[in-house]
mmCIF file of the C-alpha atoms, coordinates in Angstrom:
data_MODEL
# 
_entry.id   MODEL 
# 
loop_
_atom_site.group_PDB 
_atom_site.id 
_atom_site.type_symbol 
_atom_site.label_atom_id 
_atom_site.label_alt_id 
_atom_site.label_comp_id 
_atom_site.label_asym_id 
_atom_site.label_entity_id 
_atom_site.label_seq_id 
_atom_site.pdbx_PDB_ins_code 
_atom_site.Cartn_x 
_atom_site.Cartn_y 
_atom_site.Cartn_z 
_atom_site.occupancy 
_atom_site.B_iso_or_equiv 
_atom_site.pdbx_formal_charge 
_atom_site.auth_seq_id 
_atom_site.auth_comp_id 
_atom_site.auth_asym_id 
_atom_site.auth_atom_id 
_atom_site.pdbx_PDB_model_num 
ATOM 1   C CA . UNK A 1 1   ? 115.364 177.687 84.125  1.00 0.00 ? 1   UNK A CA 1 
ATOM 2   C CA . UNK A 1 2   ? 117.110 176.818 80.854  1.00 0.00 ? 2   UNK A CA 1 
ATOM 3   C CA . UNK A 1 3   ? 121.050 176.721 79.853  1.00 0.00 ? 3   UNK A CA 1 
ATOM 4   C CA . UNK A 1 4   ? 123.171 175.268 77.102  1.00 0.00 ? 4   UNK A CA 1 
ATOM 5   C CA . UNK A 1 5   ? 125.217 172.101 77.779  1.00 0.00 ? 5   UNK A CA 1 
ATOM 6   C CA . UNK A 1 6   ? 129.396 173.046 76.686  1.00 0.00 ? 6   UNK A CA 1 
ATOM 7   C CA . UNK A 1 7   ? 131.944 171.401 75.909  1.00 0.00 ? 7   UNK A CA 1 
ATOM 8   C CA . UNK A 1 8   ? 132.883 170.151 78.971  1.00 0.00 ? 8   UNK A CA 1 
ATOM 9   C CA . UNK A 1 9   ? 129.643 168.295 79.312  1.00 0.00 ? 9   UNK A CA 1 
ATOM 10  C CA . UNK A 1 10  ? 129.870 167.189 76.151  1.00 0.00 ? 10  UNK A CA 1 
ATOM 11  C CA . UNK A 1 11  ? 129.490 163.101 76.145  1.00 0.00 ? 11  UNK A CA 1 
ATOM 12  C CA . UNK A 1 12  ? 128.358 163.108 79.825  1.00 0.00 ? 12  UNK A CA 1 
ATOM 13  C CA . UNK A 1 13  ? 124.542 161.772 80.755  1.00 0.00 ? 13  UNK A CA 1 
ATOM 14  C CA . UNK A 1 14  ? 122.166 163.757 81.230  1.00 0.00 ? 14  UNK A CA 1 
ATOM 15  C CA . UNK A 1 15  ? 121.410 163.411 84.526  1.00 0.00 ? 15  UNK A CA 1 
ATOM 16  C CA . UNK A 1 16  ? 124.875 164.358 85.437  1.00 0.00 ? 16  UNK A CA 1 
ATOM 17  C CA . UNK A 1 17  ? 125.280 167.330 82.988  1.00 0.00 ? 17  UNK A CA 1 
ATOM 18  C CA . UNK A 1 18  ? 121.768 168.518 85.018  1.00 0.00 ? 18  UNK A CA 1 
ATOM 19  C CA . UNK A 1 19  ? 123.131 168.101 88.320  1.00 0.00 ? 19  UNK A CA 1 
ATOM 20  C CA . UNK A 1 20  ? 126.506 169.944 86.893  1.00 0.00 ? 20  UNK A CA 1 
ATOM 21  C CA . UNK A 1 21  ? 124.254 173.054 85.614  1.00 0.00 ? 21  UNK A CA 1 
ATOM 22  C CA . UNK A 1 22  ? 121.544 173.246 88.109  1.00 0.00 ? 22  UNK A CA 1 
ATOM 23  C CA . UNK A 1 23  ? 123.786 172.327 90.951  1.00 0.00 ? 23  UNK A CA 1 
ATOM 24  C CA . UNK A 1 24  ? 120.212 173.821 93.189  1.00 0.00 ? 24  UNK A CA 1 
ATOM 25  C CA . UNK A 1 25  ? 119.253 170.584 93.191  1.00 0.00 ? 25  UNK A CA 1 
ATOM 26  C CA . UNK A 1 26  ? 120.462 166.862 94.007  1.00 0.00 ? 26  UNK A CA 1 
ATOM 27  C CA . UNK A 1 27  ? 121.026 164.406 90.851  1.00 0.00 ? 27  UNK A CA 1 
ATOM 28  C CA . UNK A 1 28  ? 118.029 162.189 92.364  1.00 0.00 ? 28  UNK A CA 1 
ATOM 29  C CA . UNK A 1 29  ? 115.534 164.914 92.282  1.00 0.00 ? 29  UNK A CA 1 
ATOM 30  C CA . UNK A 1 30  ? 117.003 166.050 88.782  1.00 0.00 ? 30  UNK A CA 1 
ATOM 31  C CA . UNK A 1 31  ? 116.626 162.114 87.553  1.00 0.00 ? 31  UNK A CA 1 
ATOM 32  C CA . UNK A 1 32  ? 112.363 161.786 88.388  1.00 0.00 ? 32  UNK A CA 1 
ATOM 33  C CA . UNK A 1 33  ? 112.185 165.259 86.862  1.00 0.00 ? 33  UNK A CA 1 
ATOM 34  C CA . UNK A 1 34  ? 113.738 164.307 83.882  1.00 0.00 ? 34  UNK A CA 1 
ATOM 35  C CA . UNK A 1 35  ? 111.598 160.954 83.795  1.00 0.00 ? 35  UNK A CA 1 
ATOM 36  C CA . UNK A 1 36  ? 108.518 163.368 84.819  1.00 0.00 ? 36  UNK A CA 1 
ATOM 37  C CA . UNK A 1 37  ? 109.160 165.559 81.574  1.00 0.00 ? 37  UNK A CA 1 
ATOM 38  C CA . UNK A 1 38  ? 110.076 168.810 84.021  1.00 0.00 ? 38  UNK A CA 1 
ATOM 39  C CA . UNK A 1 39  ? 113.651 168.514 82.685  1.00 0.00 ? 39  UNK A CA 1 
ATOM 40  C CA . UNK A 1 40  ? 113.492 168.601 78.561  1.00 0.00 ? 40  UNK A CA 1 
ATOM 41  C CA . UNK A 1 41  ? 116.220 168.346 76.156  1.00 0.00 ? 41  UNK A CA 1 
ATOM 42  C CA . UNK A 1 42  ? 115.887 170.368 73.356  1.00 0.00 ? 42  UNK A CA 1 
ATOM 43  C CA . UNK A 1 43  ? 111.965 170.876 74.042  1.00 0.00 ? 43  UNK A CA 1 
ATOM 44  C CA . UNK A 1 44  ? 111.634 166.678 74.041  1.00 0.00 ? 44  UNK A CA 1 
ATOM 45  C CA . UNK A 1 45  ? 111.211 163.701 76.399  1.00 0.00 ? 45  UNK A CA 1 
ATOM 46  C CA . UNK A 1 46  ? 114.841 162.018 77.411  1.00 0.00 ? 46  UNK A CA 1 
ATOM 47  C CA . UNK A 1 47  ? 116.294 159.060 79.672  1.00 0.00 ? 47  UNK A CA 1 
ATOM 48  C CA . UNK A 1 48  ? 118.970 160.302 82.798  1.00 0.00 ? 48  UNK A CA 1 
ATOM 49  C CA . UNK A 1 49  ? 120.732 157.997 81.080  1.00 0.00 ? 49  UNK A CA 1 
ATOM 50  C CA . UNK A 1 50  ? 120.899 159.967 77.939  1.00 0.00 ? 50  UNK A CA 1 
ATOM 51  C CA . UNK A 1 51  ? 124.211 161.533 76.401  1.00 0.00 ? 51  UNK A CA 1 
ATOM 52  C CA . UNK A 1 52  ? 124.050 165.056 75.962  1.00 0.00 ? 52  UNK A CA 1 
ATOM 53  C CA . UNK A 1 53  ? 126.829 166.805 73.194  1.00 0.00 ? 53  UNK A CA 1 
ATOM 54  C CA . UNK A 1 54  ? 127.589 169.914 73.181  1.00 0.00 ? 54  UNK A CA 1 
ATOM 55  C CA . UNK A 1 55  ? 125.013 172.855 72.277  1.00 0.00 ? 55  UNK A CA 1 
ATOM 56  C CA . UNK A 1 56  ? 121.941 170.553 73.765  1.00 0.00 ? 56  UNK A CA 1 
ATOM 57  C CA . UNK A 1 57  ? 119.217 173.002 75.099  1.00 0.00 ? 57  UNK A CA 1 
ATOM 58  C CA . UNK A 1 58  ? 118.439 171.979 79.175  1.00 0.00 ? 58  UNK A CA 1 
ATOM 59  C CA . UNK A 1 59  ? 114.771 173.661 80.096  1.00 0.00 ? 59  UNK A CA 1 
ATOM 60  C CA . UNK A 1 60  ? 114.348 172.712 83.676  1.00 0.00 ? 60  UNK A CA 1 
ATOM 61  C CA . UNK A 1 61  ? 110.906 173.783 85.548  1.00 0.00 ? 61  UNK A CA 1 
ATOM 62  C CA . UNK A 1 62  ? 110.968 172.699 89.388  1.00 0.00 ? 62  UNK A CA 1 
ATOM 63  C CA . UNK A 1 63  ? 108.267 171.689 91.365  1.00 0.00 ? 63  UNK A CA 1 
ATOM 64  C CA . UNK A 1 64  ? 106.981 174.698 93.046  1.00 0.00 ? 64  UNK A CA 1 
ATOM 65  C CA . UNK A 1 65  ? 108.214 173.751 96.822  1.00 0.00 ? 65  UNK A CA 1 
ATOM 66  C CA . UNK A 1 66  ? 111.891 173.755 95.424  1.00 0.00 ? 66  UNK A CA 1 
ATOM 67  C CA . UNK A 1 67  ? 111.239 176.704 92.834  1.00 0.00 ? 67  UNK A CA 1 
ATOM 68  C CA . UNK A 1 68  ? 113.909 179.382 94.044  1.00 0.00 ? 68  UNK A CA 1 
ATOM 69  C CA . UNK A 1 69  ? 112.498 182.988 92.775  1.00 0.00 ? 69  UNK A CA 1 
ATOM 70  C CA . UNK A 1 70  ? 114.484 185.529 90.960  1.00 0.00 ? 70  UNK A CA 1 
ATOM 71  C CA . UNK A 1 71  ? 113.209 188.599 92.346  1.00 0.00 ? 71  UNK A CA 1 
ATOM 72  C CA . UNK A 1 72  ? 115.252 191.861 91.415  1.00 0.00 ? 72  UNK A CA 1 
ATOM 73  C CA . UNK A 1 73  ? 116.516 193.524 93.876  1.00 0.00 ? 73  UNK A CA 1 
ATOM 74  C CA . UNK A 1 74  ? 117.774 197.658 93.731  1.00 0.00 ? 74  UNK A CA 1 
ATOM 75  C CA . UNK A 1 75  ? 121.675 197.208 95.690  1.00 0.00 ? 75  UNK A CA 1 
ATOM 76  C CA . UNK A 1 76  ? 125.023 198.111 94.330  1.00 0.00 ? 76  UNK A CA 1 
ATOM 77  C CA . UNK A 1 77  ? 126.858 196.730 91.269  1.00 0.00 ? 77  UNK A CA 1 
ATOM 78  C CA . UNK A 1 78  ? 129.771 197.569 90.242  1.00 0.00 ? 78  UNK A CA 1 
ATOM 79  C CA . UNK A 1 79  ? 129.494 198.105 86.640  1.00 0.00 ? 79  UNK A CA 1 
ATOM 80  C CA . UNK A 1 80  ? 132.767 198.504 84.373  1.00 0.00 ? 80  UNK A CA 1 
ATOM 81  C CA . UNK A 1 81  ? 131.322 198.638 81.137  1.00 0.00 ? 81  UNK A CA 1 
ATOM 82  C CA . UNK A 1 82  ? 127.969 198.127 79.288  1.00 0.00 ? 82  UNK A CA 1 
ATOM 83  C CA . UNK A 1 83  ? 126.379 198.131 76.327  1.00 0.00 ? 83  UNK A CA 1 
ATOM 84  C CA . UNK A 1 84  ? 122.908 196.811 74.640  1.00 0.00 ? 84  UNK A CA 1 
ATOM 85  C CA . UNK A 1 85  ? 124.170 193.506 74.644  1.00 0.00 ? 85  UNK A CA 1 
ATOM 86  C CA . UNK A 1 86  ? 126.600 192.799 77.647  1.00 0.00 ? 86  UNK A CA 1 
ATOM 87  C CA . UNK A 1 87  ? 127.411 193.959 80.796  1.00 0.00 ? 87  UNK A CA 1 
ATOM 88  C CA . UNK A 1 88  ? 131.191 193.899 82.355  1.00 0.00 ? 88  UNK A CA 1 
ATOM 89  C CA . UNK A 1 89  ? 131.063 194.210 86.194  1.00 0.00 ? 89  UNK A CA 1 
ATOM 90  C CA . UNK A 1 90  ? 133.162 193.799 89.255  1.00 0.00 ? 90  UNK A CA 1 
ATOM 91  C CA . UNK A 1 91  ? 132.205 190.811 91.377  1.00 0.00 ? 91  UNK A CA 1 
ATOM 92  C CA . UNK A 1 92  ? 133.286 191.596 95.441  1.00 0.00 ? 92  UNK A CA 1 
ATOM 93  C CA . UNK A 1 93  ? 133.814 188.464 97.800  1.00 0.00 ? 93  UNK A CA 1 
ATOM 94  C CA . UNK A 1 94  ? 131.019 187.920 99.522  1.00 0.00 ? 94  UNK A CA 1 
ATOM 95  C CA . UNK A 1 95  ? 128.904 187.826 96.703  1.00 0.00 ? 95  UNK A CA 1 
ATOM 96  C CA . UNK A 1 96  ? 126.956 185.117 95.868  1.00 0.00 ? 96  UNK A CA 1 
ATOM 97  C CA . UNK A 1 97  ? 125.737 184.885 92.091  1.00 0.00 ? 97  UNK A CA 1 
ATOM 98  C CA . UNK A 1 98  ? 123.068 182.862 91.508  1.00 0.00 ? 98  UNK A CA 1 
ATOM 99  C CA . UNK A 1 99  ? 119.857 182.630 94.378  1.00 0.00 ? 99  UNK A CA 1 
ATOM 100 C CA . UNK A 1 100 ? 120.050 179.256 95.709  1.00 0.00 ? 100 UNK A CA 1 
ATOM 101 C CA . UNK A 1 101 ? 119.264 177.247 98.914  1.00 0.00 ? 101 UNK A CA 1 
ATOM 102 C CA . UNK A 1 102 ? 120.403 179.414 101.607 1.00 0.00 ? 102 UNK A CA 1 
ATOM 103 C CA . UNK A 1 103 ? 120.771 182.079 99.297  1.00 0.00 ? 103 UNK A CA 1 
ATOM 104 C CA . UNK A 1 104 ? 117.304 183.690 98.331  1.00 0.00 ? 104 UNK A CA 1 
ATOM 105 C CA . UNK A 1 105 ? 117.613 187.065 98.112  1.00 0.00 ? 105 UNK A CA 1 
ATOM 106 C CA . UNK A 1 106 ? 120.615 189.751 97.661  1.00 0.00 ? 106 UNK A CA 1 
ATOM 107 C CA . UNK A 1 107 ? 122.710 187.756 95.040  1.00 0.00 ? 107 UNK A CA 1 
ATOM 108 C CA . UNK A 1 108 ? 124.538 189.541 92.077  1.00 0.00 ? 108 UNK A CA 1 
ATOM 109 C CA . UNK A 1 109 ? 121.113 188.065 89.929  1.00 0.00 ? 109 UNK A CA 1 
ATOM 110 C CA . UNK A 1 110 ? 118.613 190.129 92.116  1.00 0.00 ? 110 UNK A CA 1 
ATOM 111 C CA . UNK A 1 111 ? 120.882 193.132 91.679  1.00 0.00 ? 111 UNK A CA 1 
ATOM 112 C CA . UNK A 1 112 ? 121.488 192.558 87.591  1.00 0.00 ? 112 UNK A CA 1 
ATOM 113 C CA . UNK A 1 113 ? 117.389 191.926 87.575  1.00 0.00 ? 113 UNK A CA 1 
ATOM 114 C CA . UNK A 1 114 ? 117.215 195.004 89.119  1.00 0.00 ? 114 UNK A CA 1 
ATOM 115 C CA . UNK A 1 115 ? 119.487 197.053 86.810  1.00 0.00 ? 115 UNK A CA 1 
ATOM 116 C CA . UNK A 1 116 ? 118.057 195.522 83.500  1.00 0.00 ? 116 UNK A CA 1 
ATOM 117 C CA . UNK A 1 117 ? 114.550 193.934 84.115  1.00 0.00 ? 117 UNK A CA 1 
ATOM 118 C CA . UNK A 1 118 ? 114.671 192.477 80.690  1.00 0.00 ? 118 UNK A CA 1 
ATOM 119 C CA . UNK A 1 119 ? 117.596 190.128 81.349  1.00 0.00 ? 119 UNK A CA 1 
ATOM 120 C CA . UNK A 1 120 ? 114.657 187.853 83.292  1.00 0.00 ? 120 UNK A CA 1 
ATOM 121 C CA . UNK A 1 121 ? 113.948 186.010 80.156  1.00 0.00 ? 121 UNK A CA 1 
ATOM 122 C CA . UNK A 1 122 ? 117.552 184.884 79.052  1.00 0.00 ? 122 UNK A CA 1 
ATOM 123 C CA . UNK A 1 123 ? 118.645 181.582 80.437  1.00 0.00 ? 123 UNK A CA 1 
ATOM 124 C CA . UNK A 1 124 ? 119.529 182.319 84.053  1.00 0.00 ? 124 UNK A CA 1 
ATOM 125 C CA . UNK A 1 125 ? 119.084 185.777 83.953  1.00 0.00 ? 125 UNK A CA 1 
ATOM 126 C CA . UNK A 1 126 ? 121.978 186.539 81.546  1.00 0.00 ? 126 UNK A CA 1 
ATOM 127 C CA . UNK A 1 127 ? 124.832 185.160 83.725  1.00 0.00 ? 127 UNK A CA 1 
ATOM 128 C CA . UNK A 1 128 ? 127.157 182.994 81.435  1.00 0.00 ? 128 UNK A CA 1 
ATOM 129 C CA . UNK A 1 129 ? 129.702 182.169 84.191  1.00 0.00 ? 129 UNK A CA 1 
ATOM 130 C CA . UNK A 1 130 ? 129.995 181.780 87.939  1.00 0.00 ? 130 UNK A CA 1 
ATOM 131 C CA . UNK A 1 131 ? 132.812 182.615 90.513  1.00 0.00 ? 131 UNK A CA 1 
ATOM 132 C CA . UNK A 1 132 ? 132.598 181.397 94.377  1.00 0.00 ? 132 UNK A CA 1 
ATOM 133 C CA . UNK A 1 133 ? 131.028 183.453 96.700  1.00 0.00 ? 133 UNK A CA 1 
ATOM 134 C CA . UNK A 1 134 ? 134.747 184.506 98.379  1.00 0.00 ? 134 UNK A CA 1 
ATOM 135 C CA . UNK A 1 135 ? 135.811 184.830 94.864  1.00 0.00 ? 135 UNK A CA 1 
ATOM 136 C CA . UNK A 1 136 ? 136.195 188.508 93.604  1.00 0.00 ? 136 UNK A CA 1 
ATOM 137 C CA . UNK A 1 137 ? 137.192 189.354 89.956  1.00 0.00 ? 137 UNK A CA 1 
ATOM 138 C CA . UNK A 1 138 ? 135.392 190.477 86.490  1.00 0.00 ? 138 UNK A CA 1 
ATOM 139 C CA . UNK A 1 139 ? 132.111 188.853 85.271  1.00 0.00 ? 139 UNK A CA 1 
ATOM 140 C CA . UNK A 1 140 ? 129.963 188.820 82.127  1.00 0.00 ? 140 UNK A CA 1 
ATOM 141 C CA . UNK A 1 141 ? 126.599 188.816 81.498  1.00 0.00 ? 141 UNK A CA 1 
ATOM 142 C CA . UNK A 1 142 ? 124.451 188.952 78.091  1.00 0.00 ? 142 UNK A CA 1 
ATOM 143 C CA . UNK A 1 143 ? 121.669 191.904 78.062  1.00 0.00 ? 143 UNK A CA 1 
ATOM 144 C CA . UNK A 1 144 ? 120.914 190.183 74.735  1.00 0.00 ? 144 UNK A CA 1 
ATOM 145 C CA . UNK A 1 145 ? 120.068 186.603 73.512  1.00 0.00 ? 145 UNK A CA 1 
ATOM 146 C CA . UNK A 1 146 ? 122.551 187.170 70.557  1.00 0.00 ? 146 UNK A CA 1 
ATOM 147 C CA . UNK A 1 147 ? 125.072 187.506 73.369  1.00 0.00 ? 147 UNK A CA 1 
ATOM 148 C CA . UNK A 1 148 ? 123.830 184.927 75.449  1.00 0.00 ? 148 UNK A CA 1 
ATOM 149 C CA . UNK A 1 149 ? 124.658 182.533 72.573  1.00 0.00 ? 149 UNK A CA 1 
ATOM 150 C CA . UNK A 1 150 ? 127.967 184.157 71.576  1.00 0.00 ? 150 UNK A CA 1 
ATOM 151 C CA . UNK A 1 151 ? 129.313 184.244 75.270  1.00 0.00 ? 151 UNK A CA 1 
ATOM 152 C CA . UNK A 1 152 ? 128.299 180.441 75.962  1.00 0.00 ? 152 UNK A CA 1 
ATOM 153 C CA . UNK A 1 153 ? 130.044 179.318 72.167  1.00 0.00 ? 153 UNK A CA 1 
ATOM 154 C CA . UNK A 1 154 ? 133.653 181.252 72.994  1.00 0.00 ? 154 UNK A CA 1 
ATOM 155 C CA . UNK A 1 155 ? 133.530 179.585 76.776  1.00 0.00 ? 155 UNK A CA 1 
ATOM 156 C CA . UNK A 1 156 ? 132.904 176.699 75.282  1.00 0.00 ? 156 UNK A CA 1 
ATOM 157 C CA . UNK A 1 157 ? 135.203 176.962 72.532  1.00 0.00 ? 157 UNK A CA 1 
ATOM 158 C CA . UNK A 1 158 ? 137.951 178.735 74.891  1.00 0.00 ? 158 UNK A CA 1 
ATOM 159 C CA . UNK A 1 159 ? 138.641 181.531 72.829  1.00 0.00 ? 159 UNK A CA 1 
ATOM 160 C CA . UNK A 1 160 ? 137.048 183.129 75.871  1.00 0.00 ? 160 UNK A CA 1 
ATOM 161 C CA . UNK A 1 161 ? 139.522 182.527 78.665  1.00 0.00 ? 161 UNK A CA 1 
ATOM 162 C CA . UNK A 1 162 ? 139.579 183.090 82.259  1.00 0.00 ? 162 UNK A CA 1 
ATOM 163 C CA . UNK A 1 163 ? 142.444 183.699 84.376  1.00 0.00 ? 163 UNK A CA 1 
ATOM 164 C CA . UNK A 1 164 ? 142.997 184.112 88.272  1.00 0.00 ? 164 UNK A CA 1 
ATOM 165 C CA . UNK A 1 165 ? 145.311 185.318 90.567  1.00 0.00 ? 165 UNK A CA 1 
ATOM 166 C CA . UNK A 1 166 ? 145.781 183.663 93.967  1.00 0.00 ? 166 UNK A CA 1 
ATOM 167 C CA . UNK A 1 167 ? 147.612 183.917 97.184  1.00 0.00 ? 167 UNK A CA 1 
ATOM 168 C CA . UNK A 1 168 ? 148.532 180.105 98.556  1.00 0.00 ? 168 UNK A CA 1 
ATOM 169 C CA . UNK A 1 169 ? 149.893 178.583 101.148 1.00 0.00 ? 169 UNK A CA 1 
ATOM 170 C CA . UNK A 1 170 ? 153.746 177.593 100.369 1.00 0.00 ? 170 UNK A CA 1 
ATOM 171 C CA . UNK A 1 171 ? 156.998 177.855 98.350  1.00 0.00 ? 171 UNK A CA 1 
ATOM 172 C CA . UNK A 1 172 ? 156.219 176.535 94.872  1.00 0.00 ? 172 UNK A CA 1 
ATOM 173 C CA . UNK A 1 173 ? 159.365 175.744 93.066  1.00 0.00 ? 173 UNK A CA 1 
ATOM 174 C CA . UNK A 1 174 ? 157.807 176.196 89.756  1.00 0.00 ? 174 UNK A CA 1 
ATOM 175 C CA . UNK A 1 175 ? 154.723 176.517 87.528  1.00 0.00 ? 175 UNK A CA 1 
ATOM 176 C CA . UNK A 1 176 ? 152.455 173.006 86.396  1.00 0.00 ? 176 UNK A CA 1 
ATOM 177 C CA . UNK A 1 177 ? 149.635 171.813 85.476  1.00 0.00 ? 177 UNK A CA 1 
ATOM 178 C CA . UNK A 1 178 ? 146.601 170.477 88.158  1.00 0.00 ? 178 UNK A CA 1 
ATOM 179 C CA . UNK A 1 179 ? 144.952 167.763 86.362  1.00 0.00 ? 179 UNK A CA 1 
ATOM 180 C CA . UNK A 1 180 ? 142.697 165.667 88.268  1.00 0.00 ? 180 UNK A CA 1 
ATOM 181 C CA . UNK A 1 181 ? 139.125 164.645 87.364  1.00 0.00 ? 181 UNK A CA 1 
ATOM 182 C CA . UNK A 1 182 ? 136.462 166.906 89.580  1.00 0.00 ? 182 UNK A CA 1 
ATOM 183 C CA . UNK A 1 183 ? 132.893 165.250 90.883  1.00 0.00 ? 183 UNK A CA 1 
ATOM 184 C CA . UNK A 1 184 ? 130.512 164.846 93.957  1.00 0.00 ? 184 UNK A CA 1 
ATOM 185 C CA . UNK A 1 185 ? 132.717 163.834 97.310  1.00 0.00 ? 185 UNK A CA 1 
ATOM 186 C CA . UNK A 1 186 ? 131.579 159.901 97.640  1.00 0.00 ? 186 UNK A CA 1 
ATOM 187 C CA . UNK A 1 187 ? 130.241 160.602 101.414 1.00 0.00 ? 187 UNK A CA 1 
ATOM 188 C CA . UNK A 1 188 ? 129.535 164.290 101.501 1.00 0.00 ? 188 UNK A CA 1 
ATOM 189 C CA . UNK A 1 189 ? 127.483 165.220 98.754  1.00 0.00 ? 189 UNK A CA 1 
ATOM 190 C CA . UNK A 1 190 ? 127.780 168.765 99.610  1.00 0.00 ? 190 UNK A CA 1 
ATOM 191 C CA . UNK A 1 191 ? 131.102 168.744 98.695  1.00 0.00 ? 191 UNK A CA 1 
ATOM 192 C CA . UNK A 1 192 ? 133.321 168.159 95.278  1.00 0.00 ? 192 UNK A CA 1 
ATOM 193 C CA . UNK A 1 193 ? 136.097 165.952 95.134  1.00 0.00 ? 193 UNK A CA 1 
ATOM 194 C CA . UNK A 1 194 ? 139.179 164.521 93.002  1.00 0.00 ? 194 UNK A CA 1 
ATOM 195 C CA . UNK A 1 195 ? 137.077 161.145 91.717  1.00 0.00 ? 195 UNK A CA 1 
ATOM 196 C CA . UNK A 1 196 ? 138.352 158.573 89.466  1.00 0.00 ? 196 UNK A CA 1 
ATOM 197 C CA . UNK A 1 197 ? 134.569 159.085 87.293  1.00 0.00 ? 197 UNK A CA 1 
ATOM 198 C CA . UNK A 1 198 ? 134.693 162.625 88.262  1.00 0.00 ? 198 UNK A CA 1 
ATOM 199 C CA . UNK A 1 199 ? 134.997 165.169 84.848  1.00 0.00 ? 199 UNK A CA 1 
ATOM 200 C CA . UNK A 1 200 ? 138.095 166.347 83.894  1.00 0.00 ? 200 UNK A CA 1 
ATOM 201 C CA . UNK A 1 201 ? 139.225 169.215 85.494  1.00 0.00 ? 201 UNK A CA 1 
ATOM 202 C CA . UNK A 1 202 ? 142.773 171.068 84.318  1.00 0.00 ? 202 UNK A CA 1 
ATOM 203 C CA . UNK A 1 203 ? 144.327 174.193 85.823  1.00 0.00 ? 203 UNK A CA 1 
ATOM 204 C CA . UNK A 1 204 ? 147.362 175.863 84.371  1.00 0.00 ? 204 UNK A CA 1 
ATOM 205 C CA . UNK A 1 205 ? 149.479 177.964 86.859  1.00 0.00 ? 205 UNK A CA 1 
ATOM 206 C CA . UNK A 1 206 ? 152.889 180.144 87.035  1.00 0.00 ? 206 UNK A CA 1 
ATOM 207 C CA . UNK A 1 207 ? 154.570 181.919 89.645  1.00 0.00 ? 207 UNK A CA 1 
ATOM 208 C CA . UNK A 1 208 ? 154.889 185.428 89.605  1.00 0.00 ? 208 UNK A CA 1 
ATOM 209 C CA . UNK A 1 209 ? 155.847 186.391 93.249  1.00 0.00 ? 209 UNK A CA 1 
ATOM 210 C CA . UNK A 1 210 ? 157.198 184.819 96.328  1.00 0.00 ? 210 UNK A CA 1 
ATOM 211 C CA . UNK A 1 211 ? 156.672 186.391 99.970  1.00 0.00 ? 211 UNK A CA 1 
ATOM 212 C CA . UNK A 1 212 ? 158.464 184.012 102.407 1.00 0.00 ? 212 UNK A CA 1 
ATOM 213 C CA . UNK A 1 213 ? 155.973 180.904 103.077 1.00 0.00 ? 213 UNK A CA 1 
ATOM 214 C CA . UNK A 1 214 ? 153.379 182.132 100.812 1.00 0.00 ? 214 UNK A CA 1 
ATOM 215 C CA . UNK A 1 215 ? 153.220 182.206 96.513  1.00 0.00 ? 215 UNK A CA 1 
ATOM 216 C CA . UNK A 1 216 ? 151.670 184.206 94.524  1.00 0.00 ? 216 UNK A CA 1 
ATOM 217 C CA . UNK A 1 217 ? 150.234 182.771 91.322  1.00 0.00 ? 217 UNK A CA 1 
ATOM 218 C CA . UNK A 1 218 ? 148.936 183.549 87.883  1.00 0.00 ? 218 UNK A CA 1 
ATOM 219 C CA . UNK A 1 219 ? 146.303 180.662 87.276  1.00 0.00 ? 219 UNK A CA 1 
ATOM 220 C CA . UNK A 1 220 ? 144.608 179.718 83.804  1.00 0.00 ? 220 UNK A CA 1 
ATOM 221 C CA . UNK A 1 221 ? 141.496 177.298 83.833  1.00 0.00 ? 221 UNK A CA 1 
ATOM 222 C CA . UNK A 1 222 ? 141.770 175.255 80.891  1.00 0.00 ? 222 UNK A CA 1 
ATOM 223 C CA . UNK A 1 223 ? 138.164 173.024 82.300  1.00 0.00 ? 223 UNK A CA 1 
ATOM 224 C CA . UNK A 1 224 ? 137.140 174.803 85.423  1.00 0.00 ? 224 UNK A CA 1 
ATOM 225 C CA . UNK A 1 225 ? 134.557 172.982 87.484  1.00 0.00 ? 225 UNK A CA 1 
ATOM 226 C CA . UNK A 1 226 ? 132.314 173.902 90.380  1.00 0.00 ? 226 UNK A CA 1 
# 
């Protein structure tokens, strides 16, 4: 398993940047592998305590009871464009993307494994981004390394935006800004949080419709977190 720390990780240890990418596994377990050598930065030996900065290389290789397999899987995608290098397809709710804990089988990786066997040796099979699994909307994913790197760069970067529309709960008066910093919940570690040493998280949002007690939104991720 291998990704590319970004910007938003930038400056952050390692240990937490590793628990922030490979969110399969606790920040313990991701601390003795990194002392163990099974978690490398850019193919060397590191501390958890390490900082990482932006572009850093992550190669992670579980023990084999927690190894989750990528096996692909023939079942529907919903492709909207495609090329040599990318693919643009429709995520449904439901859908979870990556196979995790839980999760083993049926995920939109099994089915893009499935499509295009040779996007098993990019860094997490090709998949740049992640929504929820009740989350639908577009998603990209690199057929080609070249991709892989450009993709990862603009998200970083932000020339590659990503915008949402939501339903919620309640008359907003106007538009604003969320800004609160985003990390593990201090009791349920499950669960994400607003933390005072959490990483920043800022959310840009505008009205567009109003439908009595409800609001419907146009939302821009400026530092989205999971």
């Amino acid at each position: 398993m291998s990704a590319y720390v970004t910007e938003g990780l930038h400056g952050a240890r390692l240990d937490a940047a590793a628990a922030s990418i490979f969110s399969d596994f606790s920040r313990s377990r991701l601390a003795e592998w990194i002392k163990s050598g099974r978690l490398r930065r850019n193919g060397g030996m590191a501390k958890p305590r390490d900082k990482v900065v932006l572009g850093d290389a992550l190669v992670l290789t579980p023990e084999h009871d927690d190894r989750v397999e990528w096996g692909p899987e023939h079942l529907p995608l919903d492709i909207i464009y495609e090329d040599e290098h990318v693919i643009v397809l429709n995520k449904p709710a439901g859908l979870v993307v990556h196979p995790a804990a839980g999760h083993h089988s049926g995920t939109l990786a099994n089915r893009l494994l499935s499509h295009a066997p040779d996007m098993a040796a990019l860094p997490r099979g090709g998949i740049v981004h992640r929504l929820d699994k009740d989350t639908s909307g577009i998603m990209l994913a690199a057929r080609s390394l070249l991709a892989h790197k450009s993709l990862i760069a603009q998200l970083a970067d932000r020339s590659l935006s990503r915008r949402y529309t939501a339903v919620c709960k309640g008359t907003f008066i106007a538009g604003g800004t969320i800004d609160g910093p985003i990390g593990r919940h201090p009791t349920s570690r499950t669960k994400m949080a607003v933390v005072s040493d959490g990483r920043p998280a800022i959310t840009h949002y505008r009205i567009t419709e109003r439908f009595g007690f409800h609001t419907h939104l146009d939302v821009s991720l400026e530092s989205g977190r999971t």
